[in-house]
SENU-649238 format. One line per field, with one value per residue (C-alpha): x, y, z; residue number from 1. Coordinates in Angstrom, 2 decimals, padded with zeros to 5 digits. Layout:
<pts>
u X|...
v Y|...
w Z|...
nr NUM|...
</pts>
This chain:
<pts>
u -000.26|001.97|004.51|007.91|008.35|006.99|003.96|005.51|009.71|010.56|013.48|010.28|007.77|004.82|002.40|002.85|000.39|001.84|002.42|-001.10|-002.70|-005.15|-003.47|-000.68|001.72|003.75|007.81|010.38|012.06|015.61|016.20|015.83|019.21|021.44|019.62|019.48|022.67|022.80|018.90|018.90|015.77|013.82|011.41|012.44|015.73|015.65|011.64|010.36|006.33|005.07|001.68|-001.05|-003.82|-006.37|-007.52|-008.03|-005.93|-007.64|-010.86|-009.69|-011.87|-011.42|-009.21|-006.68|-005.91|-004.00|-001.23|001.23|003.40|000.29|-000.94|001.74|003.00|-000.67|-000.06|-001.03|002.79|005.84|008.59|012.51|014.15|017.54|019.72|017.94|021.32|021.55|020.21|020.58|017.82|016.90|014.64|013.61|012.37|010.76|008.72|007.24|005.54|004.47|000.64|-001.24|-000.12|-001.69|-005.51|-005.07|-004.21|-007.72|-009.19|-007.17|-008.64|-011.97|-015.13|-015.44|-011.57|-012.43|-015.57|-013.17|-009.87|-012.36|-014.37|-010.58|-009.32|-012.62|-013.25|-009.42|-007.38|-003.73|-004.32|-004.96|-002.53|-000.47|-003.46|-002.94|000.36|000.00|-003.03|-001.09|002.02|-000.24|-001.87|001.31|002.06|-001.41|-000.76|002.34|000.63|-001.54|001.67|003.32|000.50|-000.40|003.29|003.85|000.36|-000.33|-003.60|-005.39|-006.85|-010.25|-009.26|-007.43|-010.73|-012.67|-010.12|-009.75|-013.56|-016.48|-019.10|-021.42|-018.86|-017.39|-021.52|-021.47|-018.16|-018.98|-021.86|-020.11|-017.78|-020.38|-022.89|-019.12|-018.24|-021.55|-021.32|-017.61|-019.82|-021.97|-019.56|-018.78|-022.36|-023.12|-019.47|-019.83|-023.36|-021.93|-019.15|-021.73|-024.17|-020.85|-019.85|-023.12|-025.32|-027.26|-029.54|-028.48|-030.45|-029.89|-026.41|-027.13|-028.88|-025.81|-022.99|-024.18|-023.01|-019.28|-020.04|-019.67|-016.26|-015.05|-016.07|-014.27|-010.87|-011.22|-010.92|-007.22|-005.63|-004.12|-001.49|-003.85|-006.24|-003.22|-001.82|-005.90|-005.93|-002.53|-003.90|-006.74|-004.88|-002.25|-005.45|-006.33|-002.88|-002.46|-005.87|-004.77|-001.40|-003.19|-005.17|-001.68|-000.20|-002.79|-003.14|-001.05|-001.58|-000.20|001.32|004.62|004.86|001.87|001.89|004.72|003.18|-000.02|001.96|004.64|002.23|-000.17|-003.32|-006.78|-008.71|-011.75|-014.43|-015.77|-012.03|-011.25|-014.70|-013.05|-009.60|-011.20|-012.95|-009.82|-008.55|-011.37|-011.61|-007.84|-007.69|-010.67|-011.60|-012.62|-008.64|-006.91|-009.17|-008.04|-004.57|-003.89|-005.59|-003.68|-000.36|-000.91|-000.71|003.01|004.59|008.56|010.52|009.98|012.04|012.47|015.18|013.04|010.00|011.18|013.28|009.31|008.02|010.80|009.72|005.83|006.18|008.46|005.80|002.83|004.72|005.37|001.63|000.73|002.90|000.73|-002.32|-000.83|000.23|-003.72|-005.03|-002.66|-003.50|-007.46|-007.18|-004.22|-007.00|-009.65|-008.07|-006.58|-009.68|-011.71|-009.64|-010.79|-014.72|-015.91|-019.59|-021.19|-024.15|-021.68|-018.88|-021.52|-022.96|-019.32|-018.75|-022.58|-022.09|-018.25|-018.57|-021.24|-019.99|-015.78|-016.69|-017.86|-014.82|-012.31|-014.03|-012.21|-008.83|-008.94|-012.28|-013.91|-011.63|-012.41|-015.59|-014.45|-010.81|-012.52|-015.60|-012.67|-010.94|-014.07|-015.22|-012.11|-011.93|-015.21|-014.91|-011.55|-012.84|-015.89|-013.85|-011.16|-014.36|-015.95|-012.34|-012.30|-016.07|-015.19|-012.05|-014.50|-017.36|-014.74|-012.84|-015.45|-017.62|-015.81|-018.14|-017.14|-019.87|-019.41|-017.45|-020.00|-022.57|-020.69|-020.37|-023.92|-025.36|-022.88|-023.51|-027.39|-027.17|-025.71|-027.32|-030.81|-029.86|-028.74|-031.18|-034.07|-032.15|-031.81|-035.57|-036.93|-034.52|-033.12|-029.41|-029.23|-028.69|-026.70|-023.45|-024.91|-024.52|-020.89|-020.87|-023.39|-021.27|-017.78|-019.78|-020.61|-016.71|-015.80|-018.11|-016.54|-012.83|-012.09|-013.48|-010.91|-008.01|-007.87|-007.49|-005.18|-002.76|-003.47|-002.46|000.46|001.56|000.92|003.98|001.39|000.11|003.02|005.93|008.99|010.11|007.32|005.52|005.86|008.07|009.18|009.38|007.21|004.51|003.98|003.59|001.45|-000.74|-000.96|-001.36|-004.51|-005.77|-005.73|-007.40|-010.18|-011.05|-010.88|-013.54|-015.58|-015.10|-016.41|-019.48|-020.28|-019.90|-021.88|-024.94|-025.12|-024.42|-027.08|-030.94|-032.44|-031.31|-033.23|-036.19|-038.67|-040.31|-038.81|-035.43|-035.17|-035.87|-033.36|-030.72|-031.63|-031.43|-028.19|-026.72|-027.46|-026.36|-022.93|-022.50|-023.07|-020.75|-018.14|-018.88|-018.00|-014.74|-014.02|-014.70|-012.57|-009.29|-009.79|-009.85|-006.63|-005.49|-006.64|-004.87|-002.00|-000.19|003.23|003.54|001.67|004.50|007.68|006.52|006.69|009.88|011.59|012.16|010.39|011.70|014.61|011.95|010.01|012.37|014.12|010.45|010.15|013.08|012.47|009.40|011.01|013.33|010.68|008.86|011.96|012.46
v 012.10|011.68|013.29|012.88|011.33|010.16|008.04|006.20|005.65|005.03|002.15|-000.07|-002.32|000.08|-000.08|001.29|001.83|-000.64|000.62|-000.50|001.66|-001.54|-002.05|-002.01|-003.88|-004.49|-003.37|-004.39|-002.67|-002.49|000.85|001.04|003.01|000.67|-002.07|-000.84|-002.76|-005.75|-006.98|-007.81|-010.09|-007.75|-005.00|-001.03|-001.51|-002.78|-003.48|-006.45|-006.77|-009.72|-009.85|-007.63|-006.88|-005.17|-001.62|-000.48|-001.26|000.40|-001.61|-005.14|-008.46|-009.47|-012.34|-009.63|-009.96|-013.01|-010.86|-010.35|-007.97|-005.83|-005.24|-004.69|-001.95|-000.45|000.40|003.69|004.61|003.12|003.10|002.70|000.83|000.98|-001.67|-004.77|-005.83|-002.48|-002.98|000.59|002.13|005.00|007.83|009.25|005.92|005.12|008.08|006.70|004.02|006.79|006.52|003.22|003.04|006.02|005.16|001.57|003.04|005.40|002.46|002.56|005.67|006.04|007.14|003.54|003.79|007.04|005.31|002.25|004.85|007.41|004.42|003.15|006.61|007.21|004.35|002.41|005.71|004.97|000.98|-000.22|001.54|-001.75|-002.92|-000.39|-000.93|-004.53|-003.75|-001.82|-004.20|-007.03|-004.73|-004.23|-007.77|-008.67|-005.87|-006.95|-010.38|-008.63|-006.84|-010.41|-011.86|-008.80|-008.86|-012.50|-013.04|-009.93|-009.81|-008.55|-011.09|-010.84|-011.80|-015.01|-015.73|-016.21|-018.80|-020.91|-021.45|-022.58|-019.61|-020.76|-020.36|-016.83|-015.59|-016.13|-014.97|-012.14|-011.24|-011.29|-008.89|-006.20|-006.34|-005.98|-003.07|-001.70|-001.95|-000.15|002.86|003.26|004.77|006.97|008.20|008.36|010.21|012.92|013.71|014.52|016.38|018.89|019.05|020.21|022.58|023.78|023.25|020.99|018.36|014.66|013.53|016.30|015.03|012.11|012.90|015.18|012.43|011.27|013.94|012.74|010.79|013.74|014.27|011.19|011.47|015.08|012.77|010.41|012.33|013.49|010.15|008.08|010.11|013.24|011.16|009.76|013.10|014.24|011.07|012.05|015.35|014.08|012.06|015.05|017.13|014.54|014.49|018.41|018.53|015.64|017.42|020.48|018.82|017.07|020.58|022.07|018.80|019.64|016.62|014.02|011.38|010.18|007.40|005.75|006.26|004.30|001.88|001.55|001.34|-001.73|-003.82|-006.13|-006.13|-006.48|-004.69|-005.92|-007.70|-004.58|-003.29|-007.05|-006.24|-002.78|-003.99|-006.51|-004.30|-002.17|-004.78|-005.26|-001.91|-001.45|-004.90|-004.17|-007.36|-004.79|-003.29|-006.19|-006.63|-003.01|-002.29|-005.54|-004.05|-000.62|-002.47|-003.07|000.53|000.31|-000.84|-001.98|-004.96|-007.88|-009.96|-011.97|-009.23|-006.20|-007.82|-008.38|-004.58|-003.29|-005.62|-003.90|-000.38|-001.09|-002.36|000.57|002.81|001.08|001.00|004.66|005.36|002.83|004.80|008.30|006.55|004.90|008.19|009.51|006.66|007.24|011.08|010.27|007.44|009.87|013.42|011.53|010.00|013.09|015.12|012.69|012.60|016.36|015.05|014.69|014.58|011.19|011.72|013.92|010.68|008.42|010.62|010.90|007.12|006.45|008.68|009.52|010.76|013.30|014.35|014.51|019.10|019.33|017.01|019.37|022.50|022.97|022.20|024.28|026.51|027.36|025.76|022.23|022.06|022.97|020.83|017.47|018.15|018.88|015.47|013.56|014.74|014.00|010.79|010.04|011.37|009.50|006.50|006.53|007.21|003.94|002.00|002.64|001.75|-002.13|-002.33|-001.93|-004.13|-006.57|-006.59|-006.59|-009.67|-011.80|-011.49|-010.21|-006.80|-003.49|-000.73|003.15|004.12|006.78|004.69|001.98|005.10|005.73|002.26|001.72|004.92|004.66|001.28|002.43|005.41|003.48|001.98|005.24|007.45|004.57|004.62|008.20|009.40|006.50|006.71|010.17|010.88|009.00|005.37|006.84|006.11|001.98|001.25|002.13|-000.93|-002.92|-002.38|-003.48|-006.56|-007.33|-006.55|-008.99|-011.71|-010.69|-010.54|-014.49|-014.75|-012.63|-013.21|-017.25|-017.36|-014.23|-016.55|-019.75|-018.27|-016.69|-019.94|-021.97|-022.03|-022.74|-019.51|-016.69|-019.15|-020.41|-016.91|-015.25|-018.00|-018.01|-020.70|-021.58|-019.21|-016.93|-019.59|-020.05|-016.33|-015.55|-018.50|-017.46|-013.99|-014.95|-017.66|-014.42|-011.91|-014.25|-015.80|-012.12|-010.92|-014.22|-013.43|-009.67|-010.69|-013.06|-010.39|-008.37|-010.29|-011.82|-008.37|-007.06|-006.16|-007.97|-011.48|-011.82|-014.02|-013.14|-014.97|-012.92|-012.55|-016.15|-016.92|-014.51|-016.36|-019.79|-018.26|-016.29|-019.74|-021.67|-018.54|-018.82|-022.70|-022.26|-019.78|-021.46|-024.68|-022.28|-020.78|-024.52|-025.59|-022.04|-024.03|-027.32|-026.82|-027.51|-024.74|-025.63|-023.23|-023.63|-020.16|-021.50|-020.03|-017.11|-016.63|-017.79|-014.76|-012.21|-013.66|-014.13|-017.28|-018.35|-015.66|-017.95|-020.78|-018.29|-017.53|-020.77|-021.91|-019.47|-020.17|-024.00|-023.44|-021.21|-024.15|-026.76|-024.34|-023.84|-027.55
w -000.42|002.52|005.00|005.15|002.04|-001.87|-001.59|-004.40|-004.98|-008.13|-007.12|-006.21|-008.25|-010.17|-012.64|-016.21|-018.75|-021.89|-025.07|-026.69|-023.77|-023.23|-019.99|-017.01|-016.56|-013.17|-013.49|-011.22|-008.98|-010.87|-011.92|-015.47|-016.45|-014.65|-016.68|-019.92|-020.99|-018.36|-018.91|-022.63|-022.51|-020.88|-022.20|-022.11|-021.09|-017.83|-017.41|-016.81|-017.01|-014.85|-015.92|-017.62|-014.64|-016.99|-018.33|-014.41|-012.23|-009.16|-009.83|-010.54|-009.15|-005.78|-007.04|-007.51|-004.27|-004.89|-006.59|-004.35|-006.26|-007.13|-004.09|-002.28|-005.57|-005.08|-001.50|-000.38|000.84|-000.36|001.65|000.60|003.37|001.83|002.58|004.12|005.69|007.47|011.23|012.27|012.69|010.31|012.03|008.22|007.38|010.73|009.88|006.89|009.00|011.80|011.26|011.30|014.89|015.96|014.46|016.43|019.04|019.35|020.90|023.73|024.56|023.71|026.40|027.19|028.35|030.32|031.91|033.39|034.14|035.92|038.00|038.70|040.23|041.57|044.02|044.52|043.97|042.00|043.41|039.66|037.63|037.06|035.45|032.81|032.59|031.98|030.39|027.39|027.34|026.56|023.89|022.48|021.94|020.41|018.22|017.05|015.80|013.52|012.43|012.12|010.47|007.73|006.30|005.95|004.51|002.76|003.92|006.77|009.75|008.19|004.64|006.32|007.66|004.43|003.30|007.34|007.80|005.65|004.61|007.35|009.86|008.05|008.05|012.02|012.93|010.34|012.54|015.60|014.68|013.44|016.48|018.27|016.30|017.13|020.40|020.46|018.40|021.11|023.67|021.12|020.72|024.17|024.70|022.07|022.86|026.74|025.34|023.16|025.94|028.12|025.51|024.11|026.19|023.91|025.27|025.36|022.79|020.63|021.00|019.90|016.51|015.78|016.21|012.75|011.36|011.72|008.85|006.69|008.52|007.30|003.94|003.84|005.48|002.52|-000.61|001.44|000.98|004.05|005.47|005.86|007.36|009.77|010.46|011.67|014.10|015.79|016.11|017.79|019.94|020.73|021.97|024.35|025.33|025.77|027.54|030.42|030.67|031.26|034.16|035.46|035.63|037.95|040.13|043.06|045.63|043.97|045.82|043.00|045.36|045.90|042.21|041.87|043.65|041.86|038.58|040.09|043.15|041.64|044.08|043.60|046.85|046.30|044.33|042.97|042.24|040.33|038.49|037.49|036.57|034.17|032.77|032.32|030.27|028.07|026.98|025.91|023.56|021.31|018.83|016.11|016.53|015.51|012.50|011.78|012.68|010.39|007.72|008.49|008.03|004.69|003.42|003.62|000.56|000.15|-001.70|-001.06|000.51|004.51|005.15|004.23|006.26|009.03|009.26|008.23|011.05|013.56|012.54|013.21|016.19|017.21|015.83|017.35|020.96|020.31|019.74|023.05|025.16|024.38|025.06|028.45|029.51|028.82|030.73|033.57|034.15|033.61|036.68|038.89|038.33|039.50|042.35|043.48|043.46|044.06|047.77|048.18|048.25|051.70|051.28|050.99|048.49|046.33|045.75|045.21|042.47|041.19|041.26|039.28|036.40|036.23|032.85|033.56|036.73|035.68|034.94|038.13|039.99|037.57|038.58|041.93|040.16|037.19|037.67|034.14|032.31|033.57|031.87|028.07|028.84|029.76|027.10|023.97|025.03|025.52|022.10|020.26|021.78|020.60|017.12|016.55|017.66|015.57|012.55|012.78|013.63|010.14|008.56|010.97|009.42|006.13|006.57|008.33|005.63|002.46|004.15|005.48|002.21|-000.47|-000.19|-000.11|-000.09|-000.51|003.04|003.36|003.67|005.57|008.42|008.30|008.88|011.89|013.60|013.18|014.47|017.64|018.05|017.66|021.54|022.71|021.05|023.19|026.37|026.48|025.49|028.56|031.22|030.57|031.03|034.47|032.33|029.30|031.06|031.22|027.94|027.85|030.77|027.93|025.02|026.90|027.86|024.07|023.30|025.90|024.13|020.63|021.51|021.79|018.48|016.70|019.16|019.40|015.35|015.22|017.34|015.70|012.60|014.25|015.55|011.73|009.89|006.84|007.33|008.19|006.93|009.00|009.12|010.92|013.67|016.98|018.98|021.81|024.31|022.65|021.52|025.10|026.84|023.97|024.44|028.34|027.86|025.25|027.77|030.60|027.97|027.28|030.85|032.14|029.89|029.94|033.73|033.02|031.23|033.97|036.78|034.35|033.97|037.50|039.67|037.28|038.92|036.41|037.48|040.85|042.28|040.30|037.68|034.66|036.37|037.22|033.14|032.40|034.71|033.30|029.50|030.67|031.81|028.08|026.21|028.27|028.27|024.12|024.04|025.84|023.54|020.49|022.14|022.38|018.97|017.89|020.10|018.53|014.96|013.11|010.72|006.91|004.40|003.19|002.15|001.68|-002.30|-001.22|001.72|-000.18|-003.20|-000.30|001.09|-002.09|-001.58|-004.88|-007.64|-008.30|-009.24|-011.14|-013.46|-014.20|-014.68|-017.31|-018.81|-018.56|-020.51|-023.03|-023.83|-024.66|-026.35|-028.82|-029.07
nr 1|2|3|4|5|6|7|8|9|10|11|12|13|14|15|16|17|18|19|20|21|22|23|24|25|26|27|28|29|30|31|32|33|34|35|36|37|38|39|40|41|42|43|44|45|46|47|48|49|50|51|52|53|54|55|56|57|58|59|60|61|62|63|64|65|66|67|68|69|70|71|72|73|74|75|76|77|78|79|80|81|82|83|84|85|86|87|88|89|90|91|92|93|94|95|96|97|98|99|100|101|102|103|104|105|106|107|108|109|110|111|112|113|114|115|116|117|118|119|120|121|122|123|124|125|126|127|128|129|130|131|132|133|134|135|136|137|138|139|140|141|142|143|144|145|146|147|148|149|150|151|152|153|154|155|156|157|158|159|160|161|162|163|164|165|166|167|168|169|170|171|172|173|174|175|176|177|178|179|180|181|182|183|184|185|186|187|188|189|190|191|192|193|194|195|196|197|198|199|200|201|202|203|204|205|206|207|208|209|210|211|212|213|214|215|216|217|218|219|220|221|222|223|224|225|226|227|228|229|230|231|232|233|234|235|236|237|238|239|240|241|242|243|244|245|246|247|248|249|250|251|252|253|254|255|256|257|258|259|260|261|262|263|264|265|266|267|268|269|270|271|272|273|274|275|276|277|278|279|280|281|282|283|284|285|286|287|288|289|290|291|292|293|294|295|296|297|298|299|300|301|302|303|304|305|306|307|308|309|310|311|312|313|314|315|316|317|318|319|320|321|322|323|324|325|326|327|328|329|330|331|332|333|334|335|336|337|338|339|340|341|342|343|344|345|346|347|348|349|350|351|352|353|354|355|356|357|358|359|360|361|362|363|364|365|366|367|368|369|370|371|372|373|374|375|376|377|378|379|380|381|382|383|384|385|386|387|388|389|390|391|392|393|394|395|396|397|398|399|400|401|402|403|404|405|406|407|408|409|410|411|412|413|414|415|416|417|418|419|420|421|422|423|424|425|426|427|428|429|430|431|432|433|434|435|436|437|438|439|440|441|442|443|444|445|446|447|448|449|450|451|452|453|454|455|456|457|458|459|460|461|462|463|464|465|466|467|468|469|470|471|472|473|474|475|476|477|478|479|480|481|482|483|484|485|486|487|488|489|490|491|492|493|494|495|496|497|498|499|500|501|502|503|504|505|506|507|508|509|510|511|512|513|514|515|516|517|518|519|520|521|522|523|524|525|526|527|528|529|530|531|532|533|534|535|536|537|538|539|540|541|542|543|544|545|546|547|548|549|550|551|552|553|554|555|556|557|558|559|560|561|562|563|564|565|566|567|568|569|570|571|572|573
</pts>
């Protein structure tokens, strides 16, 4: 089930039920007429079975997913390429790959985006737009490892995991990444619950309770097969687009200058505006997003081959840049409509209001630019934002949970436990403090995030950098080796540095008794984790996927069969 094209060609490897009907059996990708005559060793005229997988072969054991050639035949879409030595780029085949791209890129504008881009326009007008901008290249790149890393390996980040670290080590890091995709739901909660209140009326916490209902809206995308469910995401993402154009359209005083400015001039104003930028940064690279989009990969199918990787590595990244620059474009109107009206607020009590509780407040910024409409354009954006991002979030946890521990669990189910998990923290905050705090635990959860991300970027670019793990082919060198290991050293030290400027600008840390044990706990908690980001950079890489990596580059089919036929000859001796 796909667009623009057949989610399975027949010039590429497939299953076939055999003759006994006790099994399938894995053809190759010759087609079988021009082989009738030439491949007279082979079975039905041009077939060549590699190996019986058993009577299912959609419910195999997880060791199936050392067969390269099956998984990459079950894929959800296979794409012909065409010829591998052909560099042009093909626009009909680029649009098989349109699609993972778009549900990574959802995290790059969730409510926890629109919290940091409306503070940004809000208090430093169009001063931090280069941190977007810099913000979303270096998103691209990190992206582009998980790319790198899913089509050398053939499996996604978390399944690497399982076979780097011990199951100690894969139970904490395991852990990790679930309280951190937790903590990404939780803007979502809080986000869609402000978006029905704005539409409906409905109280916040009655918002709340109904965001678990989006579980049943992903079990309805499921039973529609991949590119349905990719094709609902764009759409969600073109809303947002069309309702932020909308805004731009109507938003007469902007400045293109000083935009140009903010976009190009690196400067920080202030301490509060360095606090902002980082946390800027931490909500466009998501840790959950990389365990995703490398999973997302993966649902592309093609022959094998270095040549055919590397032209399906070209076309993702194309794709996911594609899908970045929509999302930078979003970010960019949220931060210049804020500044801009934002300019038009003289009274004092009324921009401090604005600045506390920027998602709450946006309607009532947008009224004077677009009157009635301001209220149901920001509230359909904020919803689809949230309802997107709630739906790749249950796709990284089941990624997460079926790589780290070989479990998969009913994706129904997987959607309910991670939504009621977050909305136990909202649903609390909400029914004590009212709707004043809501907005806080969008600032809570992007401190969590920050805490998570080192632990799924520093392995994404060790791996990256192993020529044991993505072969000679695919690792990083040089030039490369080095920006990347820079630009990962700034990620992580700018959202260590946000959850420090987090927990020490916080009222709770202060001279009393409790805040002072707070401080001294805050200060083991961070020397600990710091000891484990250490220990993360210091271990050598362990596996060894050179066979795995030569089957996917070709670069052992030559072996395989003079093996075979090796063994054939003592066998007749």
């Amino acid at each position: 089930m796909m667009l623009g094209g057949d989610e399975r060609e027949g010039s590429l490897p497939r299953f076939e039920r055999t003759s006994s009907g006790g099994g399938y059996e894995l053809y190759s990708s010759n087609n079988d007429d021009d082989n009738t005559n030439t491949n007279n060793n082979t079975n039905g005229g041009g077939r060549m079975p590699f190996r019986d997988v058993g009577s299912n072969v959609f419910d195999q054991d997880y060791s199936d997913d050392e067969d390269v050639d099956k998984l990459n035949a079950n894929a959800d879409v296979q794409v012909d390429l065409g010829d591998v030595n052909d560099d042009a780029f093909d626009w009909k085949t680029f649009w098989k790959f349109v699609g993972p791209g778009f549900l990574m890129c959802i995290a790059y504008v969730d409510p926890g985006n629109f919290e940091s881009d409306l503070q940004a326009g809000l208090q430093f007008n169009y001063k931090l737009l280069w941190v977007l901008v810099w913000a979303t290249i270096a998103g691209l790149h990190i992206q582009s490892l998980c790319v790198r890393l899913a089509l050398s390996t053939g499996w996604h980040l978390a399944r690497c995991y399982r076979e780097e670290y011990d199951k100690k080590v894969v139970r904490a890091l395991w852990v990790v990444s679930e309280l951190g995709i937790i903590a990404s739901d939780v803007p979502e909660v809080i986000g869609t619950a402000l978006a029905l209140k704005l539409i409906f009326g409905f109280p916040t916490v009655v918002g709340v309770f109904l965001t678990s209902l989006s579980t049943f809206v992903f079990l309805g995308l499921q039973h529609f097969g991949v590119r349905k469910l990719e094709a609902f995401m764009g759409s969600l993402v073109a809303i947002m687009s069309l309702c932020y154009l909308g805004e731009l359209v109507y938003c007469d005083d902007v400045h293109v200058g000083e935009v140009i400015a903010g976009a190009s001039i690196p400067r920080i104003p202030s301490t509060t505006a360095l606090f902002i930028a980082v946390s800027l940064l931490g909500a466009v690279v998501m840790p959950h997003n990389l365990f995703l989009h490398s999973a997302l990969v993966l649902t592309r199918g093609y022959q094998l081959g270095e040549k055919s990787l590397k032209k399906a590595f070209k076309y993702n990244v194309v794709e996911s840049g594609m899908a970045l620059t929509v999302t930078l474009f979003i970010n960019f109107a949220v931060v210049i409509v804020a500044a801009t009206e934002m300019q038009k607020i003289t009274d004092p009590a009324e921009r401090a209001e604005m600045i506390d509780k920027p998602l709450q407040n946006a309607p009532k910024m947008l009224n004077k630019l677009l009157g009635s409409a301001a209220k149901g354009l920001f509230a359909v954006a904020l919803l689809a934002s949230g309802q997107s991002s709630t739906i790749t979030g249950t796709y990284a946890g089941q990624y997460v949970m079926d790589g780290f521990l070989k479990l998969r669990v009913h994706p129904g189910l997987r959607a309910f436990l991670t939504r009621a998990c977050a909305i136990v923290p909202s649903l609390t905050v909400v029914l004590i403090a009212g709707d004043e705090d809501a907005e806080t635990l969008i600032v809570v959860s992007s401190a969590i995030l920050s805490i998570q991300l080192p632990f799924a970027l520093i392995p994404l670019v060790k791996f990256c950098s192993s020529s044991r793990i993505v072969g000679e082919a695919f690792v990083l060198k040089g030039r490369a080796l080095k920006a990347t290991n820079v630009l990962s050293g700034v990620i992580v030290c700018a959202n260590v540095s946000l959850l420090l400027m987090t927990l020490f600008t916080s009222r709770y840390v202060n001279a009393s008794f409790g805040g002072i044990v707070l401080g001294m706990t805050a200060v083991l908690f961070i020397v600990g984790y710091c000891y484990c980001i250490y220990w993360l950079l210091d271990q050598p890489v362990r596996q060894n996927l050179k066979s795995r990596i030569d089957q996917r580059l070709g670069l052992e089919s030559s072996n395989f069969y003079n093996d075979n036929d090796n063994n054939n000859n003592m066998n007749n001796n």
